[in-house]
C-alpha positions in Angstrom: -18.3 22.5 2.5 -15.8 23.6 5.1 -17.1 20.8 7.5 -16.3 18.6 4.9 -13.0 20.2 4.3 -12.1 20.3 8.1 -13.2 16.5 8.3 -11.0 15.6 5.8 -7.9 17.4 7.3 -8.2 16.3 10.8 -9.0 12.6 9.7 -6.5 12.5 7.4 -4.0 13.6 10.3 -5.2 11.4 12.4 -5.6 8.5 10.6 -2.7 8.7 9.2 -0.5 9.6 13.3 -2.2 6.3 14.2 -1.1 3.9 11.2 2.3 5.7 12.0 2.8 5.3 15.2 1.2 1.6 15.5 3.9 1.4 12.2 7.2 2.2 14.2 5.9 0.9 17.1 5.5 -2.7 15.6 8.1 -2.4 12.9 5.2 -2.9 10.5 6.6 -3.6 6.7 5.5 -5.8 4.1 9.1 -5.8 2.9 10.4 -7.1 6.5 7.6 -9.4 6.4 9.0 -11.3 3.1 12.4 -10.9 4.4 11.7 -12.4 7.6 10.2 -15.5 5.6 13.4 -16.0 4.1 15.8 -15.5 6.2 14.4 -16.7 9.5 11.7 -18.4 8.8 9.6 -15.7 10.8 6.1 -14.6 9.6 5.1 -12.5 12.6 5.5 -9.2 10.3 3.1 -11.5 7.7 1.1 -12.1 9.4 0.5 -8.5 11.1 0.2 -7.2 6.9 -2.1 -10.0 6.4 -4.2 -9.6 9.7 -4.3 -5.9 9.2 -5.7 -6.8 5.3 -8.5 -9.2 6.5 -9.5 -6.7 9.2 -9.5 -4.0 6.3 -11.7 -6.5 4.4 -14.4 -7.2 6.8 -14.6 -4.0 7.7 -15.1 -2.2 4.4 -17.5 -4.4 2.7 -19.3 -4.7 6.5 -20.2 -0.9 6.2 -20.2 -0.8 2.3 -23.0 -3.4 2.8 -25.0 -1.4 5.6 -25.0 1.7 2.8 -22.4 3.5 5.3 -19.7 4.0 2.8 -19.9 3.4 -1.5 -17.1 1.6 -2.7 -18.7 1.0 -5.9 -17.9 5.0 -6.7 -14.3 4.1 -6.9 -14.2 0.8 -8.9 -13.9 0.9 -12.5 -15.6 -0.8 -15.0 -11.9 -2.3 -16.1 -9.2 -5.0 -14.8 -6.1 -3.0 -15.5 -4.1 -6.3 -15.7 -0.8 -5.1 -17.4 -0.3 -1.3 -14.8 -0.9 -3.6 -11.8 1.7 -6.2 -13.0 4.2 -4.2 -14.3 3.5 -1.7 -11.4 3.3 -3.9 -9.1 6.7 -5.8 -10.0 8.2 -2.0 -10.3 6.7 -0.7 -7.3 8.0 -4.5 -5.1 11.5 -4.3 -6.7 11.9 -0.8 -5.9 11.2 -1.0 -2.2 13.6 -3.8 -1.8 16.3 -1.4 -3.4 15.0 1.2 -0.9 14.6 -0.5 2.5 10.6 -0.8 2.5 7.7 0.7 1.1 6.6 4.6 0.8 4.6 4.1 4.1 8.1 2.8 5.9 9.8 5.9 4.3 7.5 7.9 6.2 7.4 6.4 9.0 11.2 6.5 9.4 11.3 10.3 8.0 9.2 10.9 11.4 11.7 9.2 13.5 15.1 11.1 11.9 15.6 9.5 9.3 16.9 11.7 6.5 17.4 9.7 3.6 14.1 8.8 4.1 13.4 12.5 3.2 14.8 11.8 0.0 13.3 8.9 -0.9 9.4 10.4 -0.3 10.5 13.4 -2.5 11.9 11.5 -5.6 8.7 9.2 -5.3 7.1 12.1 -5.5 8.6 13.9 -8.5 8.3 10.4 -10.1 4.9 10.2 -9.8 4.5 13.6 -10.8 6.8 12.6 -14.2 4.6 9.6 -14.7 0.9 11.3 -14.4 1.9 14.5 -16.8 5.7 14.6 -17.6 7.8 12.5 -19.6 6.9 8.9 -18.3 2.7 9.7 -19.1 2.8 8.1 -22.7 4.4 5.1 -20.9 1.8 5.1 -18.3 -0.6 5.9 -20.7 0.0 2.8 -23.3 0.2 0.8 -20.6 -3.3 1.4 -19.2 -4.6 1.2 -23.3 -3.1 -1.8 -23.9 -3.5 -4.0 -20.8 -7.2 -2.9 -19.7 -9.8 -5.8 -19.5 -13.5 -4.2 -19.8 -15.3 -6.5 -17.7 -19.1 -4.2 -19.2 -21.0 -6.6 -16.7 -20.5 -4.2 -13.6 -17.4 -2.7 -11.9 -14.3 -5.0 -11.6 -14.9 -6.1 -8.0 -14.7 -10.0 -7.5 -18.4 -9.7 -6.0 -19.7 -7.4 -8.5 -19.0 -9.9 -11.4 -19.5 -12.9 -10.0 -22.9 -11.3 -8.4 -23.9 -10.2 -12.2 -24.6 -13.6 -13.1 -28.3 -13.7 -12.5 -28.7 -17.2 -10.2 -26.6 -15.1 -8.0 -27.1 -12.8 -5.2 -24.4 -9.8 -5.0 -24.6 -9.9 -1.0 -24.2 -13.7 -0.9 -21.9 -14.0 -3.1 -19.6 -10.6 -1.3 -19.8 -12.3 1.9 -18.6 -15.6 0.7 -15.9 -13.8 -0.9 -15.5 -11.6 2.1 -15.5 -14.6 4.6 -13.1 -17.0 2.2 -10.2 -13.8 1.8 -11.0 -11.1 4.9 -11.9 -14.3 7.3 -8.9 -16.4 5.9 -6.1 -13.9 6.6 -7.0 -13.2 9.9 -7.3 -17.0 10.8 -3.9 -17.6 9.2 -2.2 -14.6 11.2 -3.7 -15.3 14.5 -3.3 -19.3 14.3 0.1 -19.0 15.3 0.9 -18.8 18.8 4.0 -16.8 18.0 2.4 -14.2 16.6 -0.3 -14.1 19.0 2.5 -13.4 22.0 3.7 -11.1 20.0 1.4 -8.6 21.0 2.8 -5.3 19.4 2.8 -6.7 16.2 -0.7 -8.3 16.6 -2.5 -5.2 18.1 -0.7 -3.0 15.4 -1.8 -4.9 12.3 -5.4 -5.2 13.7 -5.5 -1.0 14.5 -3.8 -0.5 11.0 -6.2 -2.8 8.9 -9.1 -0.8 11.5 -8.0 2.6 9.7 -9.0 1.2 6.2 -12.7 1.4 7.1 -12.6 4.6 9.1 -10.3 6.1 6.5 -13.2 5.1 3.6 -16.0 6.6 5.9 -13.9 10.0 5.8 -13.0 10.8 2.7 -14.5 10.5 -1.3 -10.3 10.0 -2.4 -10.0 6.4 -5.2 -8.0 5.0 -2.3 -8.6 4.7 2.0 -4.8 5.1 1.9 -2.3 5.6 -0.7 1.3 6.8 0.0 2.4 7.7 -3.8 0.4 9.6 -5.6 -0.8 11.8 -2.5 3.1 12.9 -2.5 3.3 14.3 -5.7 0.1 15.8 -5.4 1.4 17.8 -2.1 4.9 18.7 -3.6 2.4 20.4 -6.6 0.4 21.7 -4.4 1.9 25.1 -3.9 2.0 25.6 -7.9 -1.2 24.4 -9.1 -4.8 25.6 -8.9 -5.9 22.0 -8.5 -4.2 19.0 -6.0 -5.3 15.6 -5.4 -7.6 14.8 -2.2 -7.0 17.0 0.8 -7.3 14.3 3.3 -4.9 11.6 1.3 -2.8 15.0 1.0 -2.5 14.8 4.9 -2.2 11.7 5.9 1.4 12.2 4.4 2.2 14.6 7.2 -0.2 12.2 10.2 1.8 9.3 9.3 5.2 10.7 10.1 4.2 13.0 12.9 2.3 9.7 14.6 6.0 7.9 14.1 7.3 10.9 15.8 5.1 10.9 18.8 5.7 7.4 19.4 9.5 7.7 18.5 10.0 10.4 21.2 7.9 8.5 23.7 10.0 5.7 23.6 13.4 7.4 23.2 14.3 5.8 19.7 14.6 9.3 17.9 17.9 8.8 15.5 19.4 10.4 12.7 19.8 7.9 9.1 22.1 9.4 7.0 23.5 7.2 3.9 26.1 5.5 4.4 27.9 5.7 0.8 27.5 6.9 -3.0 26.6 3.2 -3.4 23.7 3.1 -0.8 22.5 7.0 -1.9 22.2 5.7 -5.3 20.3 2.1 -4.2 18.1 4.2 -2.6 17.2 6.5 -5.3 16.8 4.1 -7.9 14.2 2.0 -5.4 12.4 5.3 -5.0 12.0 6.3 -9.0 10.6 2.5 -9.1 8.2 3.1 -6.5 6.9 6.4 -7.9 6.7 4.8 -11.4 5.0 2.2 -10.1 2.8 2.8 -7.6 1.5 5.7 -10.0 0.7 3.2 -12.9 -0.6 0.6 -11.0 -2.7 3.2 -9.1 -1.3 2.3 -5.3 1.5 0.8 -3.4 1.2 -1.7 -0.2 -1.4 0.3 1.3 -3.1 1.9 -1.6 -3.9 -1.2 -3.7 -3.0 -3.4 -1.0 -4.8 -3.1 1.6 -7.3 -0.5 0.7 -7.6 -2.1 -3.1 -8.1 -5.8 -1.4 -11.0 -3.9 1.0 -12.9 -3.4 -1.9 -12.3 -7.1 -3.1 -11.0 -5.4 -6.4 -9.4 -7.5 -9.1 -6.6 -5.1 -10.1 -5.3 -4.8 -6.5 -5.2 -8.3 -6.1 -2.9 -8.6 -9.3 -1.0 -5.5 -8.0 -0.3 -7.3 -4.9 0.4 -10.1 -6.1 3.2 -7.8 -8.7 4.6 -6.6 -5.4 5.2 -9.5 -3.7 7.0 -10.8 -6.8 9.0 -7.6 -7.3 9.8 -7.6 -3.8 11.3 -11.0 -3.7 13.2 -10.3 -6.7 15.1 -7.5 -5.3 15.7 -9.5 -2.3 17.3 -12.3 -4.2 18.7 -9.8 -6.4 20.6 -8.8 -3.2 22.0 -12.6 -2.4 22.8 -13.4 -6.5 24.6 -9.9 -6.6 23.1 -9.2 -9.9 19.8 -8.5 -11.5 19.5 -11.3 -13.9 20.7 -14.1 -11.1 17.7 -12.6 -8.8 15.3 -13.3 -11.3 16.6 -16.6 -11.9 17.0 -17.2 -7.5 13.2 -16.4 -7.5 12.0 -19.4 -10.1 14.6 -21.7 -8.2 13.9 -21.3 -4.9 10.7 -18.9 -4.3 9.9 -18.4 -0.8 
C-alpha cells in the first residue's frame, strides 16, 4: 500500500514537471493552436496537440492490448452525449475568455504568473460547486437526460463495434487505432514546418508519451485531468476523502516543471491583470471551465487526450464541444458580442 501510494506521488510529480516544462517550453495550447489557424494560417501548435493525441493513442491501446494497463475499468457502459456537448462548448468558450486551458493556467502559474493563480482556484471552487454544491442538480439532470446506454459493452469505439460477433475486438481496435492515433501523427509531421520546428515537435510527442506512462501509474478515471483534481486538492485539507493522490499531484509537477524550465531559460515574469475588465474576462472563462470540464468529466487533457487514448466516444464529442466553444469565444472576441460570435462561427468556421 505505501508503495503504491509513493508511486503515485512521485509519478504524478513527475509526470506532471515533464508535461509542464515540454508545455512552456513549446508554448503548447490547444487554444493557440485554433488561434494560430485563424489568424495566421499556422498549425504548428495543431499539430503538436494532435501529434501528442495520436502518440497518446498508440501508446495506450498498445499496452492496454499487451494486458499492461486496463482501460476498460474506466469506460462506462454510457455515451454521455449532452455533459460532453454542453461541457465541452462551456469548457472551449471558457478558455478563450481565460487565455487557454487549465493546463496553460498552470503552466503559466509556474512561470509568475498570478492571475493564473486565480484562475486554477475559481476552477477549482467551480468544480467543487458543480460535483456537490449548488450547480450538482444541473450536472446531475444533465448526465440523466443526455446518457446513451450503449448495454452491448463499454462505450469505447472498439468495444462496440468489436461486440458485433463477425468482429474481432483487436482487429477492429487496431483499425481504429491506426485510422485516428496513426492519422494525427501523419497529419502533424507531414508538414515540413512543423517538422523544423523542433520544440514544438519533440514537445507534443513527450507530452502525448506521458498519456501511456501516466495510465501505467495510476487507477485515477483519467491519465491526466486538470479540473476536477483541483477541486479535489483545495478539499483536501477538510475532507476525510479526496480524489486520486497522483492526479492530486500532478497539479503541483505541472507547474513546478514550468518553473524549472522557466528559470533555466530566464523567462520567469510576473502577470498581473491588467484592468477590472480583463480580471473579470478571466474569471468568468475560469467558472466555465470548472463547470465544464466537471460535467463533461475532463478538459483538453482529461477527455482530450487521455479520453481519445481510450478511443472513448464521449471524449471524442467533448472534444469536438471544445473545439466549437473555443472558436466561439474567439470570434466572440472579433464580433465584440456574444450572439455575433456565434453567428462568425456558422459564417466563416475555421
Amino acid at each position: 500500500m505505501e508503495t503504491g501510494l509513493t508511486l503515485n506521488i512521485l509519478g504524478g510529480i513527475g509526470i506532471g514537471a515533464v508535461v509542464g516544462a515540454s508545455a512552456f517550453v513549446s508554448n503548447f495550447c490547444a487554444l493557440g493552436g485554433v488561434a494560430d489557424i485563424l489568424f495566421a494560417r499556422d498549425w504548428r501548435r495543431m499539430r503538436a496537440w494532435m501529434l501528442a493525441a495520436g502518440v497518446a493513442v498508440l501508446g495506450t491501446q498498445a499496452l492496454d492490448s499487451l494486458k499492461l494497463i486496463n482501460i476498460d475499468r474506466v469506460l462506462g457502459p454510457a455515451i454521455l452525449w449532452l455533459p460532453a456537448l454542453i461541457g465541452g462548448v462551456c469548457f472551449g468558450f471558457g478558455m478563450a475568455l481565460a487565455g487557454g486551458c487549465v493546463n496553460r493556467a498552470l503552466v503559466r502559474l509556474g512561470a509568475g504568473s498570478l492571475k493564473s493563480v486565480v484562475i486554477v482556484l475559481v476552477v477549482g471552487a467551480t468544480s467543487i460547486l458543480t460535483t456537490m454544491g449548488f450547480l450538482a442538480p444541473l450536472n446531475h439532470t444533465l448526465t440523466s437526460w443526455g446518457s446513451l446506454d450503449v448495454r452491448i459493452a463499454s462505450e469505447a469505439l472498439h468495444r462496440i463495434i468489436g461486440a458485433v460477433p463477425a468482429f474481432d475486438v483487436e482487429v477492429v481496435r487496431w483499425v481504429i487505432t491506426a485510422i485516428l492515433g496513426g492519422g494525427l501523427i501523419i497529419f502533424a509531421l507531414k508538414d515540413a514546418w512543423f517538422r523544423a520546428s523542433r520544440d514544438q515537435m519533440i514537445a507534443g510527442a513527450i507530452i502525448g508519451a506521458m498519456i501511456p506512462a501516466a495510465w501505467s501509474v495510476t487507477d485515477a478515471p483519467k491519465a491526466l485531468n486538470f479540473v476536477a483534481p483541483v477541486g479535489d486538492l483545495l478539499m483536501a485539507p477538510f475532507a476525510n476523502t479526496t480524489g486520486s493522490i497522483f492526479a492530486m499531484t500532478t497539479i503541483i509537477g505541472v507547474p513546478l516543471g514550468a518553473f524549472i524550465a522557466a528559470l533555466m531559460t530566464r523567462n520567469l515574469a510576473r502577470e498581473v491583470f491588467l484592468d477590472r475588465a480583463d480580471f473579470i474576462r478571466n474569471l468568468i472563462g475560469a467558472v466555465l471551465m470548472g463547470f465544464g470540464g466537471t460535467v463533461a468529466l475532463g478538459c483538453t487533457f482529461g477527455q482530450g487526450l487521455s479520453g481519445l487514448s481510450t478511443l472513448s466516444l464521449t471524449a471524442m464529442l467533448t472534444v469536438a464541444g471544445i473545439l466549437f466553444g473555443c472558436l466561439w469565444g474567439i470570434r466572440m472576441f472579433e464580433a465584440e458580442s456574444v450572439w455575433g460570435g456565434l453567428k462568425l462561427v456558422f459564417k466563416r468556421g475555421v
